[in-house]
N, CA, C and O atoms as a Maestro MAE file, in Angstrom:
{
 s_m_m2io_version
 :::
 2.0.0
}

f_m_ct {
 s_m_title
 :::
 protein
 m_atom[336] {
  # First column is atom index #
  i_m_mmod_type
  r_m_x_coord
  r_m_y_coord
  r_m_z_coord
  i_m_residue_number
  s_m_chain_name
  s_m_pdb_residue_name
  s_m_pdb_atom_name
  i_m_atomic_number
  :::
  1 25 6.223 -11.400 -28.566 1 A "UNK " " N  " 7
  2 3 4.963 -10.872 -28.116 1 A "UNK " " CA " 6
  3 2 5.163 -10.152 -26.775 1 A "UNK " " C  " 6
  4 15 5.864 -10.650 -25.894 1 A "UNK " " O  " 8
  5 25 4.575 -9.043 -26.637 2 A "UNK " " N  " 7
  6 3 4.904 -8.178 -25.159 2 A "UNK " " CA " 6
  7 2 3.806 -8.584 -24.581 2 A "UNK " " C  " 6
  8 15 2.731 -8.940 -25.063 2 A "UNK " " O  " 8
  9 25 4.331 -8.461 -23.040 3 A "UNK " " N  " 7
  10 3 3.346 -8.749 -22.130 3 A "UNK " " CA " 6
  11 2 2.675 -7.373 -21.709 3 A "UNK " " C  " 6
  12 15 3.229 -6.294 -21.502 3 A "UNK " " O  " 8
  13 25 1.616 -7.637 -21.654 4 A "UNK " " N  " 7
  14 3 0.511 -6.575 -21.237 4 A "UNK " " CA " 6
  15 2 0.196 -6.210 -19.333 4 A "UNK " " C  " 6
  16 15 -0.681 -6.730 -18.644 4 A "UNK " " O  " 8
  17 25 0.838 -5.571 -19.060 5 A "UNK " " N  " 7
  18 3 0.385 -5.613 -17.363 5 A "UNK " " CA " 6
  19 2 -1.152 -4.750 -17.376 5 A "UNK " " C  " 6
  20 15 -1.561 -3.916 -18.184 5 A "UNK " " O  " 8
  21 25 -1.854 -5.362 -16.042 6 A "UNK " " N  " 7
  22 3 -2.856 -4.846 -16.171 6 A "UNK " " CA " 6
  23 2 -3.190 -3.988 -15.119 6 A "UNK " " C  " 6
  24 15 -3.325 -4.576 -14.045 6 A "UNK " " O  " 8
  25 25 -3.345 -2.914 -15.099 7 A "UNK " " N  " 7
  26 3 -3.206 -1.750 -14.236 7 A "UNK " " CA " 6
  27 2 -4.446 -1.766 -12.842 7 A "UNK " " C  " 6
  28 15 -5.461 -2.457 -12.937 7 A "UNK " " O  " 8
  29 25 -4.228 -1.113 -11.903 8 A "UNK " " N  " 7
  30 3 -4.803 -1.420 -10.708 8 A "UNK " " CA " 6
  31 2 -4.837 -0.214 -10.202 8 A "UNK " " C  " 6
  32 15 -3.708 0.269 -10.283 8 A "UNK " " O  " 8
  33 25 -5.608 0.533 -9.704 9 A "UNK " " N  " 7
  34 3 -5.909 1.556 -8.954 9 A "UNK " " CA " 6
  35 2 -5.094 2.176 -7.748 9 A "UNK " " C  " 6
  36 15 -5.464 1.587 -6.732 9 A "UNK " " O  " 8
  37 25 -4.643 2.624 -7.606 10 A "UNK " " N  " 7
  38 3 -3.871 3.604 -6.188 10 A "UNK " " CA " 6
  39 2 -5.058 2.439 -4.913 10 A "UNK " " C  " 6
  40 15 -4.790 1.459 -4.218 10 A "UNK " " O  " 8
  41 25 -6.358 3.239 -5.155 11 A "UNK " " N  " 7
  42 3 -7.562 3.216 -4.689 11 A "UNK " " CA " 6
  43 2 -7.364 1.562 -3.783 11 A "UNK " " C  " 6
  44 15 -7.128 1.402 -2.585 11 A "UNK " " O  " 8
  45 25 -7.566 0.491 -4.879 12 A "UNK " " N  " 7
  46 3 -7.719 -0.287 -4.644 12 A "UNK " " CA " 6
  47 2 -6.768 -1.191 -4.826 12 A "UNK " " C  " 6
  48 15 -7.042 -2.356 -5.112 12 A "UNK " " O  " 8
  49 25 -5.469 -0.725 -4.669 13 A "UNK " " N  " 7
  50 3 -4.560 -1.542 -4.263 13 A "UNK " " CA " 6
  51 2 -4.098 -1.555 -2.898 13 A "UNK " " C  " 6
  52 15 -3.468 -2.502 -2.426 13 A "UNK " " O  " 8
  53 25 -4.551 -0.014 -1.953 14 A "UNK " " N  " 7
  54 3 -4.396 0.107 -0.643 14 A "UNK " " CA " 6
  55 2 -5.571 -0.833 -0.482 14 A "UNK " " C  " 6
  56 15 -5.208 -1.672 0.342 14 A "UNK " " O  " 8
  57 25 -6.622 -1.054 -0.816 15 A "UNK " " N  " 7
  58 3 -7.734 -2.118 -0.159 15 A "UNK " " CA " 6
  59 2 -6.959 -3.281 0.178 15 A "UNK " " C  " 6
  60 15 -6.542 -3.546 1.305 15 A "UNK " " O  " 8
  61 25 -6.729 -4.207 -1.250 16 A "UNK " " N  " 7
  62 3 -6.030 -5.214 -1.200 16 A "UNK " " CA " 6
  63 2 -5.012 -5.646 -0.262 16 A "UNK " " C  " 6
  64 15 -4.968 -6.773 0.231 16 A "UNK " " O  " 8
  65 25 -3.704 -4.133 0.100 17 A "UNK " " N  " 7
  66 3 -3.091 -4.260 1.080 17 A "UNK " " CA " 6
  67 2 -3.351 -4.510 2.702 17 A "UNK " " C  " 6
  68 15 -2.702 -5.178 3.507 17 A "UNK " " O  " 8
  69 25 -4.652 -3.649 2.879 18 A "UNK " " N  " 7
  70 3 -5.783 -3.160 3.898 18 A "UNK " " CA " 6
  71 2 -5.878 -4.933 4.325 18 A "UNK " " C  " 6
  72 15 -5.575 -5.516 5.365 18 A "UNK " " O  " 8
  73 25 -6.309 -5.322 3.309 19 A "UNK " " N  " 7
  74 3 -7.368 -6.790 3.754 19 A "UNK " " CA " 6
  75 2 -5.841 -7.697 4.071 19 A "UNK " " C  " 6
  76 15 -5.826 -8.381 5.094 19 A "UNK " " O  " 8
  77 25 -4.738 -7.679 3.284 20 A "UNK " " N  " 7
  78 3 -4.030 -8.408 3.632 20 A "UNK " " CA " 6
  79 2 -3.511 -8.529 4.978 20 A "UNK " " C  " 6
  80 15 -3.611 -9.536 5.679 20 A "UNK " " O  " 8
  81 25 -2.888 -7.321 5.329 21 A "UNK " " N  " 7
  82 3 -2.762 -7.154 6.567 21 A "UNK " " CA " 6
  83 2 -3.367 -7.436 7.986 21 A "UNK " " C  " 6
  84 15 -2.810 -7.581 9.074 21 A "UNK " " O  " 8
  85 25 -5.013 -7.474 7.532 22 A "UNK " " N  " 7
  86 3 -5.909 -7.526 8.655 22 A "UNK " " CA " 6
  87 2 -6.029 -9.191 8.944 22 A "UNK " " C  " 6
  88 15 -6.412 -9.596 10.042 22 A "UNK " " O  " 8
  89 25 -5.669 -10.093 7.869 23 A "UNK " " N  " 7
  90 3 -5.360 -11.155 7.608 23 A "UNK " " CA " 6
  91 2 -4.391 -11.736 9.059 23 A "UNK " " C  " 6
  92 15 -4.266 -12.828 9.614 23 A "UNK " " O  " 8
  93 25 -3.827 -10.359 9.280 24 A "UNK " " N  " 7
  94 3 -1.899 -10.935 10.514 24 A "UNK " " CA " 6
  95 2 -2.584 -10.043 11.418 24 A "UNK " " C  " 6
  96 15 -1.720 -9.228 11.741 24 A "UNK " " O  " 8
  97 25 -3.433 -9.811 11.881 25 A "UNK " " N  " 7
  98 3 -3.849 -8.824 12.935 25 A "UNK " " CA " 6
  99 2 -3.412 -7.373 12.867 25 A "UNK " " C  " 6
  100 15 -3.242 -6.868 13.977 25 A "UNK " " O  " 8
  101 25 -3.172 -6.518 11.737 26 A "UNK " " N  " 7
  102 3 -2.197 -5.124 11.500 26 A "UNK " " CA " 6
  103 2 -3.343 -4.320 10.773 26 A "UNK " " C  " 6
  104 15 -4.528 -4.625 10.637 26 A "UNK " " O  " 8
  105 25 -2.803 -3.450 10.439 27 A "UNK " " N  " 7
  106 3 -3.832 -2.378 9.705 27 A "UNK " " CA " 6
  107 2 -3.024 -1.071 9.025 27 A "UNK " " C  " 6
  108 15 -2.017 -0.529 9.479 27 A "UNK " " O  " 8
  109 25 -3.557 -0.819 8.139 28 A "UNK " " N  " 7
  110 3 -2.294 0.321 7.210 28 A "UNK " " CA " 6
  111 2 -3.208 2.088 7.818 28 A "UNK " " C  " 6
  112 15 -4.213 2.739 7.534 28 A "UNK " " O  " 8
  113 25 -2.549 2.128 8.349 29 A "UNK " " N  " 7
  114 3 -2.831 4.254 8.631 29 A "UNK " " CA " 6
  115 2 -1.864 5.319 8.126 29 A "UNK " " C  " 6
  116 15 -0.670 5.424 8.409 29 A "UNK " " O  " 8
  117 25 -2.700 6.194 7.215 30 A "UNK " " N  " 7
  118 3 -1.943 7.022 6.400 30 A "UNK " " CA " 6
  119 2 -1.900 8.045 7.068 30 A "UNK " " C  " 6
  120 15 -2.887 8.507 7.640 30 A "UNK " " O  " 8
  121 25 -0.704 8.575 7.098 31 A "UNK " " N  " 7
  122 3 -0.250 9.911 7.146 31 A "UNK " " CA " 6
  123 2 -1.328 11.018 6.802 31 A "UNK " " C  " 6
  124 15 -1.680 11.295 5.656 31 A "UNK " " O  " 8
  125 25 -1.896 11.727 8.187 32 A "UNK " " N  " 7
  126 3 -2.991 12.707 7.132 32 A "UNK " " CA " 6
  127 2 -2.107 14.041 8.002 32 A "UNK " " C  " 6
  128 15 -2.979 14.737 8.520 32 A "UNK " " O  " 8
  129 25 -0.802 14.571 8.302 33 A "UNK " " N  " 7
  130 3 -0.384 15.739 8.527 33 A "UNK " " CA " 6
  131 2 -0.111 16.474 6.880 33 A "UNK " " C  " 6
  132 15 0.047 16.065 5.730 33 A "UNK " " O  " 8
  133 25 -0.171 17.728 7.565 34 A "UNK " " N  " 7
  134 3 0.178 18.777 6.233 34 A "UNK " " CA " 6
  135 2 1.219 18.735 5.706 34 A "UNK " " C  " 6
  136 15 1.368 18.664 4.486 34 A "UNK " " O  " 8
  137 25 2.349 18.781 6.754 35 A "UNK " " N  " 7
  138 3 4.022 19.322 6.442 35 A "UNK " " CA " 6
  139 2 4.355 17.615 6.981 35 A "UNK " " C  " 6
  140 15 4.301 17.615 8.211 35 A "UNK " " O  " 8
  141 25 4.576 16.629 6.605 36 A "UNK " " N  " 7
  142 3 5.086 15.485 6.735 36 A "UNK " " CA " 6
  143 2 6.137 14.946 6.515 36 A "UNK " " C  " 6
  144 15 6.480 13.920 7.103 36 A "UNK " " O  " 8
  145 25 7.085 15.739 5.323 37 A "UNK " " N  " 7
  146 3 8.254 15.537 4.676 37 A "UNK " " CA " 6
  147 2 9.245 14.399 5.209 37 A "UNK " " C  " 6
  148 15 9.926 13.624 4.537 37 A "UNK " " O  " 8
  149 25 9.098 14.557 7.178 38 A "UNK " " N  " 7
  150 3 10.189 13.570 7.368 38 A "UNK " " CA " 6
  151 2 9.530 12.079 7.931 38 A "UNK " " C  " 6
  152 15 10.151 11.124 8.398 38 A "UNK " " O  " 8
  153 25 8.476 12.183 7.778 39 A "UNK " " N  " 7
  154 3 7.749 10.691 8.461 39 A "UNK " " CA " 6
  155 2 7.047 10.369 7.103 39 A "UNK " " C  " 6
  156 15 6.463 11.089 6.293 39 A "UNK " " O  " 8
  157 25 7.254 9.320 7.135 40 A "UNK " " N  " 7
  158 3 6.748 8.157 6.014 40 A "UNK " " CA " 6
  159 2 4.903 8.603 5.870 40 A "UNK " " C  " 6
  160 15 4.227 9.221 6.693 40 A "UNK " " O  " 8
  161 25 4.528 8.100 4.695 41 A "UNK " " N  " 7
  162 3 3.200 8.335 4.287 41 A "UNK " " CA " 6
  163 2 2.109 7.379 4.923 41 A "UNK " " C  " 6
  164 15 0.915 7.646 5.056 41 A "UNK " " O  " 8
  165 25 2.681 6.349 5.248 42 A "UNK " " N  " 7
  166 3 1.639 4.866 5.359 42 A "UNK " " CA " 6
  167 2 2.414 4.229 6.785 42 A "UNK " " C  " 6
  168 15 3.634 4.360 6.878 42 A "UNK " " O  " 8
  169 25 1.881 3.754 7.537 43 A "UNK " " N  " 7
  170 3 2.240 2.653 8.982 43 A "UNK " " CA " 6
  171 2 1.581 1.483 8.923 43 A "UNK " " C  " 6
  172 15 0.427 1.313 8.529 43 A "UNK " " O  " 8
  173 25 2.217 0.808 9.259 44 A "UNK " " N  " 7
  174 3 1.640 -0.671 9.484 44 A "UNK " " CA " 6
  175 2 1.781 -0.527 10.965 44 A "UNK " " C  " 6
  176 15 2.796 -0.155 11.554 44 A "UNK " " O  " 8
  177 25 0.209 -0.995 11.687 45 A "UNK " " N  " 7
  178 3 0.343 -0.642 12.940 45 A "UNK " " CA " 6
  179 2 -0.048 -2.286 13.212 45 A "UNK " " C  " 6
  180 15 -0.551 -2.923 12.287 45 A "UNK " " O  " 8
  181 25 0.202 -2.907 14.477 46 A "UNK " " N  " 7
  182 3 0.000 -4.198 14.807 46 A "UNK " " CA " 6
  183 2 -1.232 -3.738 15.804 46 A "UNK " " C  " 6
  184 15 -1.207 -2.781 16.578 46 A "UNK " " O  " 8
  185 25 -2.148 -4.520 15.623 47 A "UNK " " N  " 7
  186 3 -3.399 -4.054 16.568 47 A "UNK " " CA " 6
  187 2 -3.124 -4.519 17.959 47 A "UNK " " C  " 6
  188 15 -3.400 -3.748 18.878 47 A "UNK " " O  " 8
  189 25 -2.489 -5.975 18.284 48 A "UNK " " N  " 7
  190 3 -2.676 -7.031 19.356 48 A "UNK " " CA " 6
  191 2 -1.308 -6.232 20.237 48 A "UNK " " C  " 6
  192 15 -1.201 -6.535 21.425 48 A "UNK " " O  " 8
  193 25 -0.348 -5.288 19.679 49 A "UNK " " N  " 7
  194 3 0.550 -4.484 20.289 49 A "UNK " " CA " 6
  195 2 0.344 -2.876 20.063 49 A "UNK " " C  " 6
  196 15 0.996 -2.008 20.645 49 A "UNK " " O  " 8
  197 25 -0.147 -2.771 19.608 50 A "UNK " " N  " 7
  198 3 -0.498 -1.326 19.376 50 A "UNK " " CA " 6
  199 2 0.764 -0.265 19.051 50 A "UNK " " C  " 6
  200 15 1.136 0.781 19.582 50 A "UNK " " O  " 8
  201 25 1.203 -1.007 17.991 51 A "UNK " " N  " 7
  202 3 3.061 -0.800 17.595 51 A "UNK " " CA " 6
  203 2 3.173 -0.452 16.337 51 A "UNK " " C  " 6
  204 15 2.727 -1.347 15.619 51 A "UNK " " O  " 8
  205 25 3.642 0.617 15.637 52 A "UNK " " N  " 7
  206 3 3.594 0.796 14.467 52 A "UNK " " CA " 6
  207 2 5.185 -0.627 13.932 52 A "UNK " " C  " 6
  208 15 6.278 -0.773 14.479 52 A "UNK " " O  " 8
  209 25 4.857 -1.038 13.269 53 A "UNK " " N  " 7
  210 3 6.058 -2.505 12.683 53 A "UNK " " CA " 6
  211 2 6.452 -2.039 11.376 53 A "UNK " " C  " 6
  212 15 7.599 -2.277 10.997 53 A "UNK " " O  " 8
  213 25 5.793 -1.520 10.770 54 A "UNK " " N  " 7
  214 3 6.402 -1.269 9.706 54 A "UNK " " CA " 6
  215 2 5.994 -0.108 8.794 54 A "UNK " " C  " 6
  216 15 4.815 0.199 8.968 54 A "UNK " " O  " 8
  217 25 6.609 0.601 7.901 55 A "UNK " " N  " 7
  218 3 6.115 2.146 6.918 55 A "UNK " " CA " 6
  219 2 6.763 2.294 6.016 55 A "UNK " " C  " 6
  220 15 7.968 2.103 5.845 55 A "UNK " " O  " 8
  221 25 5.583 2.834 5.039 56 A "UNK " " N  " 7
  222 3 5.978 3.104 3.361 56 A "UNK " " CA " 6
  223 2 5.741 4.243 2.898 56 A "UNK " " C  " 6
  224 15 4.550 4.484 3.093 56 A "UNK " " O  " 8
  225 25 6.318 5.195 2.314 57 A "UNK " " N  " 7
  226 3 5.850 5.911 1.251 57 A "UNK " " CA " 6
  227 2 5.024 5.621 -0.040 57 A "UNK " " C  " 6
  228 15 4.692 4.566 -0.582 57 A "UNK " " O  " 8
  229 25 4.769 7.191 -0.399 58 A "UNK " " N  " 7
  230 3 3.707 6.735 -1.480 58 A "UNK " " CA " 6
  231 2 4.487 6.110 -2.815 58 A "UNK " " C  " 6
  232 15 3.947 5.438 -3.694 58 A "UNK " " O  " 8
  233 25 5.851 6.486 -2.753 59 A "UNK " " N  " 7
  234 3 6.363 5.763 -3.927 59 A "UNK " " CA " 6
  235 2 6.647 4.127 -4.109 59 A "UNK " " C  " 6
  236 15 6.861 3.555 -5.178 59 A "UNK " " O  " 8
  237 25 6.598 3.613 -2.968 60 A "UNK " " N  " 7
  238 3 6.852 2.649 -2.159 60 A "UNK " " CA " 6
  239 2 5.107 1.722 -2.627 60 A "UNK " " C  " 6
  240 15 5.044 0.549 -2.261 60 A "UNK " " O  " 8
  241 25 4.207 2.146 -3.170 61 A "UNK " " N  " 7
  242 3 2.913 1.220 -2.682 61 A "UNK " " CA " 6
  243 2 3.206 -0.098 -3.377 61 A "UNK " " C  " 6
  244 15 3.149 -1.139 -2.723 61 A "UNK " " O  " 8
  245 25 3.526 -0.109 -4.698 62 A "UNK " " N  " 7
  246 3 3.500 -1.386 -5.537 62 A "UNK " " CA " 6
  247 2 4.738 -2.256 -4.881 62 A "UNK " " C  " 6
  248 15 4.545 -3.472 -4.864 62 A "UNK " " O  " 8
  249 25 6.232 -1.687 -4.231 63 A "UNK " " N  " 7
  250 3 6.899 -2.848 -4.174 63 A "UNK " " CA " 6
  251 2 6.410 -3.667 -2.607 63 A "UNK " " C  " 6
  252 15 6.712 -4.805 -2.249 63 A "UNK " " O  " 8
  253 25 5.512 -2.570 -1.827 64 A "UNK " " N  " 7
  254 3 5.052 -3.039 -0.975 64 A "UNK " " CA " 6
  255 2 4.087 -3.734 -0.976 64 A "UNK " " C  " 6
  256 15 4.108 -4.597 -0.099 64 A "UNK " " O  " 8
  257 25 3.226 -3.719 -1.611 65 A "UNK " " N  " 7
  258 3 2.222 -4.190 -1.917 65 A "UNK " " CA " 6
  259 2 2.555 -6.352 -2.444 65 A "UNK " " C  " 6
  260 15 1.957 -7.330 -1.996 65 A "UNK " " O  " 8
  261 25 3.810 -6.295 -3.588 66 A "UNK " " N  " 7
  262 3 4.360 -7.330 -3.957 66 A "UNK " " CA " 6
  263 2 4.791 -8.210 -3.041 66 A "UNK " " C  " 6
  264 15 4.585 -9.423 -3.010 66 A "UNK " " O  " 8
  265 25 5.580 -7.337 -2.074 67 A "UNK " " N  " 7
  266 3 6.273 -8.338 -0.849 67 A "UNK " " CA " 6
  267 2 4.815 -8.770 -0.206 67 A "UNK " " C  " 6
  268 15 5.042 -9.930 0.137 67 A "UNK " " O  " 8
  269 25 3.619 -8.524 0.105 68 A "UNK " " N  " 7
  270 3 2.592 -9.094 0.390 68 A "UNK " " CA " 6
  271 2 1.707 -10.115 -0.060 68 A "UNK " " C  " 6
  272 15 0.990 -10.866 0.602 68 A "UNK " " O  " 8
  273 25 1.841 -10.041 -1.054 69 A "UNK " " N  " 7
  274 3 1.152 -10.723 -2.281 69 A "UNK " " CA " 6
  275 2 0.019 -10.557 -2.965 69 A "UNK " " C  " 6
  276 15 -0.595 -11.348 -3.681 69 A "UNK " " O  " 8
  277 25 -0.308 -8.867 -2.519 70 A "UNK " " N  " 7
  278 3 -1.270 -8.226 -2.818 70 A "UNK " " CA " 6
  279 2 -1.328 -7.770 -4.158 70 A "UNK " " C  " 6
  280 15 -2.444 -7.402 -4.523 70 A "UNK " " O  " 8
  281 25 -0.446 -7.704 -4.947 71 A "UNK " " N  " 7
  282 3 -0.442 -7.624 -6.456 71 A "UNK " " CA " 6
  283 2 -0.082 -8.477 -7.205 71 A "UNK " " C  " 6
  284 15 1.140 -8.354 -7.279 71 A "UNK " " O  " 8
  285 25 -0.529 -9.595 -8.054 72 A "UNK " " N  " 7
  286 3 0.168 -10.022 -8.768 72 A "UNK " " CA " 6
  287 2 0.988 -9.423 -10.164 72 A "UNK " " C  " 6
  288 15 0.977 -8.368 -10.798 72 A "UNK " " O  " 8
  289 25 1.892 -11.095 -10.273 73 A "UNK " " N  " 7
  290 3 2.849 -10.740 -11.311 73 A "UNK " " CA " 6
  291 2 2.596 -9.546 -12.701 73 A "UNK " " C  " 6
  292 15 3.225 -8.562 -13.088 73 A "UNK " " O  " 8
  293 25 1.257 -10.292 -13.191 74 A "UNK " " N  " 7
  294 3 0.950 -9.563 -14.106 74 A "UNK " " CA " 6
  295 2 -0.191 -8.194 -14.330 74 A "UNK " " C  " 6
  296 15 -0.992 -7.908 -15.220 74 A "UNK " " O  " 8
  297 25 0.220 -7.545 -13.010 75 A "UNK " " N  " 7
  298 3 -0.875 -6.356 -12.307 75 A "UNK " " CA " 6
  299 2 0.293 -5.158 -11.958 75 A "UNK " " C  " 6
  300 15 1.333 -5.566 -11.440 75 A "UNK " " O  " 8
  301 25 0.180 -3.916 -12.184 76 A "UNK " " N  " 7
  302 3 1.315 -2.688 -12.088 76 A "UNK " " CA " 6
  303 2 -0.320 -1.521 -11.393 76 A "UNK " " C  " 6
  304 15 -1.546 -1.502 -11.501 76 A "UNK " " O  " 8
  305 25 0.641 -0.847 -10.804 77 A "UNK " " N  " 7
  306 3 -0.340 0.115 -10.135 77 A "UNK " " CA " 6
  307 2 -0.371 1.037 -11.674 77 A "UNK " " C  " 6
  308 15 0.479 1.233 -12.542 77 A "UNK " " O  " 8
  309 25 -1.812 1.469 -11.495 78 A "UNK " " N  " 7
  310 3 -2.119 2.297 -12.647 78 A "UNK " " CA " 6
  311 2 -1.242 3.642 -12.092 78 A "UNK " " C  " 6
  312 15 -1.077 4.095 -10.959 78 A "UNK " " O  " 8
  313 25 -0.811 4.019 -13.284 79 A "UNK " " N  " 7
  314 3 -0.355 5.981 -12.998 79 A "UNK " " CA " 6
  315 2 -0.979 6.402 -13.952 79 A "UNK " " C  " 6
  316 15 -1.540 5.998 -14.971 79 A "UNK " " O  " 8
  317 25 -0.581 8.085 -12.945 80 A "UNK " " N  " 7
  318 3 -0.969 9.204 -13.556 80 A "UNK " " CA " 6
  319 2 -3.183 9.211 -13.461 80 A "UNK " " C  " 6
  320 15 -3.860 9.943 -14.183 80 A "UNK " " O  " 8
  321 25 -3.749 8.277 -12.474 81 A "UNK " " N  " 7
  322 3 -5.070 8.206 -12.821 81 A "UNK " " CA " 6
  323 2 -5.096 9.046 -11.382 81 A "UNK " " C  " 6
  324 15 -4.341 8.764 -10.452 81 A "UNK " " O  " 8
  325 25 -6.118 10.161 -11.338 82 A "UNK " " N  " 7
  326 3 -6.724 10.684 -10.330 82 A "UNK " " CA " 6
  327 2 -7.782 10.220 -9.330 82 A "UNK " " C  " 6
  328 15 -8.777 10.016 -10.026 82 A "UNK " " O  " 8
  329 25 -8.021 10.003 -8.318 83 A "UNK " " N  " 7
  330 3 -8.864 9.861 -7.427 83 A "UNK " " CA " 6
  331 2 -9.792 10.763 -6.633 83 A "UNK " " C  " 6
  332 15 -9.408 11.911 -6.856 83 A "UNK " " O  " 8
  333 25 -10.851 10.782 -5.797 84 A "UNK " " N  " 7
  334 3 -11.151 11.525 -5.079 84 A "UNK " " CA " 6
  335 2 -10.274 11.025 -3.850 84 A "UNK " " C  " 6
  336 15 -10.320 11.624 -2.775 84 A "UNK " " O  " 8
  :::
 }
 m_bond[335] {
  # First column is bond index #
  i_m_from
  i_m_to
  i_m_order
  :::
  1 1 2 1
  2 2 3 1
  3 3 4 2
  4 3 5 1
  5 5 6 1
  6 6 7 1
  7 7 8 2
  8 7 9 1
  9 9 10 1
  10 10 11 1
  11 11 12 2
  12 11 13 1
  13 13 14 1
  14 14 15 1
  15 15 16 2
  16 15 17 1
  17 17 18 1
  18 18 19 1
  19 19 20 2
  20 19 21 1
  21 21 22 1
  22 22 23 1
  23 23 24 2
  24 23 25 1
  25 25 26 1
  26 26 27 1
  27 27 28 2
  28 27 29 1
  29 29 30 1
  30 30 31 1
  31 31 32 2
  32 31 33 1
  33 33 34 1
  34 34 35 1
  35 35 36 2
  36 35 37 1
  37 37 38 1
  38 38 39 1
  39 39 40 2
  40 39 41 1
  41 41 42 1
  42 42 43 1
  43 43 44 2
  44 43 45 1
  45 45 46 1
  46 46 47 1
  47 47 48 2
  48 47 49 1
  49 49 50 1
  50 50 51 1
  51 51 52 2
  52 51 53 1
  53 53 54 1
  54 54 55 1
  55 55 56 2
  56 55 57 1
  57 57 58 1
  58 58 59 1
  59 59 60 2
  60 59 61 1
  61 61 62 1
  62 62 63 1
  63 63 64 2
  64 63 65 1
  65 65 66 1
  66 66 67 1
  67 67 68 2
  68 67 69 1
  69 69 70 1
  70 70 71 1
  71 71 72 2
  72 71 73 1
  73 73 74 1
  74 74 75 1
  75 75 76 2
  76 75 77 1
  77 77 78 1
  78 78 79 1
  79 79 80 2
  80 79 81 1
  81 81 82 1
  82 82 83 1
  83 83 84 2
  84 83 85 1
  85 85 86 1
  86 86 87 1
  87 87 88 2
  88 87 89 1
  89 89 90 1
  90 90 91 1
  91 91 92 2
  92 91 93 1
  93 93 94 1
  94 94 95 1
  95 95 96 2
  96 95 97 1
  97 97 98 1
  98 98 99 1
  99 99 100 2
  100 99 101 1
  101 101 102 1
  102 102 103 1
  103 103 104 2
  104 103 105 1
  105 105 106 1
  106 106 107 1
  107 107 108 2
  108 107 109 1
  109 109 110 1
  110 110 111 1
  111 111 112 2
  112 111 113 1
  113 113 114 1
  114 114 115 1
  115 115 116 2
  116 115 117 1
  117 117 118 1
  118 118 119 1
  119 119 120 2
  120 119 121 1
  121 121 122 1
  122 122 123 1
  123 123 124 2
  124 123 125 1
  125 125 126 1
  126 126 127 1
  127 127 128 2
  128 127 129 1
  129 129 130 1
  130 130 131 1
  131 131 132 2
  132 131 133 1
  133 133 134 1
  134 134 135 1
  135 135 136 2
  136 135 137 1
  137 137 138 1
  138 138 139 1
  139 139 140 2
  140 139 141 1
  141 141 142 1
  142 142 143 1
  143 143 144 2
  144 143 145 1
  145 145 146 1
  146 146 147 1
  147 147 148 2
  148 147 149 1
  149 149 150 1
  150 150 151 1
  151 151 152 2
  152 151 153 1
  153 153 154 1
  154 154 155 1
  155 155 156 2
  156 155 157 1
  157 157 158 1
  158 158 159 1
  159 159 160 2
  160 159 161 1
  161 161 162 1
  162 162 163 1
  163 163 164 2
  164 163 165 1
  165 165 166 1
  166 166 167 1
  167 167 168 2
  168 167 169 1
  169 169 170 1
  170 170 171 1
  171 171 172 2
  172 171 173 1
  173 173 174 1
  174 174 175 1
  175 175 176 2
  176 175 177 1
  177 177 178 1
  178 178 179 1
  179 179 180 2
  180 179 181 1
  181 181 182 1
  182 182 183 1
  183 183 184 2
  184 183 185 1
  185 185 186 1
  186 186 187 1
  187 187 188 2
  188 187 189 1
  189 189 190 1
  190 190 191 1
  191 191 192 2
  192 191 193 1
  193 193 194 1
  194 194 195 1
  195 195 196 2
  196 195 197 1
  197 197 198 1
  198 198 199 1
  199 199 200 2
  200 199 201 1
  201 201 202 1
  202 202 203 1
  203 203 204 2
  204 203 205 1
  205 205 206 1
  206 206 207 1
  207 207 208 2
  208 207 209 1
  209 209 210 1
  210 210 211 1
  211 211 212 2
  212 211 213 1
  213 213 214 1
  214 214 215 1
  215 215 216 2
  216 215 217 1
  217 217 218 1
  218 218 219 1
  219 219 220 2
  220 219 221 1
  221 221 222 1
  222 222 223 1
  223 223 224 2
  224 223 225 1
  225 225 226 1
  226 226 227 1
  227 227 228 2
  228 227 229 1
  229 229 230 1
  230 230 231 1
  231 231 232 2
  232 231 233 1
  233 233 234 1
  234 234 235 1
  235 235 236 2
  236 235 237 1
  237 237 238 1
  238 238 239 1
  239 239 240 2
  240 239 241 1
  241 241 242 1
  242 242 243 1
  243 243 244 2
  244 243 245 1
  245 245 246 1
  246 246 247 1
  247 247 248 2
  248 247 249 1
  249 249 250 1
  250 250 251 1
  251 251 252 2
  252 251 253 1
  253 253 254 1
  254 254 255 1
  255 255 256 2
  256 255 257 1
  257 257 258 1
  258 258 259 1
  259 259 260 2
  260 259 261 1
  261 261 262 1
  262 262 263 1
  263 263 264 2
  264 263 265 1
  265 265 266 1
  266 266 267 1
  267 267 268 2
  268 267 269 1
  269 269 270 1
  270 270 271 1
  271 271 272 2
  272 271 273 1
  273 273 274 1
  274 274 275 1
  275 275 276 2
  276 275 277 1
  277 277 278 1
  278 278 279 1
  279 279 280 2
  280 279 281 1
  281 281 282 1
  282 282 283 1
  283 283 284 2
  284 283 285 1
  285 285 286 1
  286 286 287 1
  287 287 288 2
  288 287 289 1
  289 289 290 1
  290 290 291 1
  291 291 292 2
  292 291 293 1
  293 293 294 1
  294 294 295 1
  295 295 296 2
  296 295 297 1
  297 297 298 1
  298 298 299 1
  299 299 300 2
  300 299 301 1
  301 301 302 1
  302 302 303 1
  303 303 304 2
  304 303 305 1
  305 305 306 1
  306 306 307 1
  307 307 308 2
  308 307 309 1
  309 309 310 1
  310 310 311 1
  311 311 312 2
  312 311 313 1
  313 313 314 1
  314 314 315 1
  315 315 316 2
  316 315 317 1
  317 317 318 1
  318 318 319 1
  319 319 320 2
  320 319 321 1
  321 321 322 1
  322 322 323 1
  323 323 324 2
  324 323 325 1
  325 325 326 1
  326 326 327 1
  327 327 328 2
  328 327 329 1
  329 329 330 1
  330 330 331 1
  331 331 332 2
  332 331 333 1
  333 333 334 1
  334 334 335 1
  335 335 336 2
  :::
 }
}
């Protein structure tokens, strides 16, 4: 029998990450430059230092997201779904 993963939004898997984080005092800020190519998409900024600690790309959301515990086992980021 195959297992069925159940898909999760771009959208609202940055929430999930969002809330986790705010959980450790941090907060996720995306990249909004045009030409960005050499700086990462996403920062984890520490609020209580005002320090970026850590950054992901967009290809990067689900394994980042896992090391958090913001997705479970049986949850895969949806693709290919559009957003506003």
């Amino acid at each position: 029998m195959k297992k069925t993963a159940i898909p999760v939004s771009r959208r609202a898997l940055l929430a999930r990450i969002s809330r986790r984080l705010a959980k450790d005092g941090k907060a996720l800020r995306a990249n909004r430059a045009r030409d960005h190519r050499a700086e990462p998409d996403f920062w984890v900024v520490d609020d209580g230092m005002n320090a970026v600690v850590d950054s992901f790309d967009e290809k990067d959301i689900e394994s980042f997201a896992r090391e958090l515990d913001a997705l479970a086992p049986f949850e895969k980021l949806a693709k290919g779904v559009v957003e506003p």
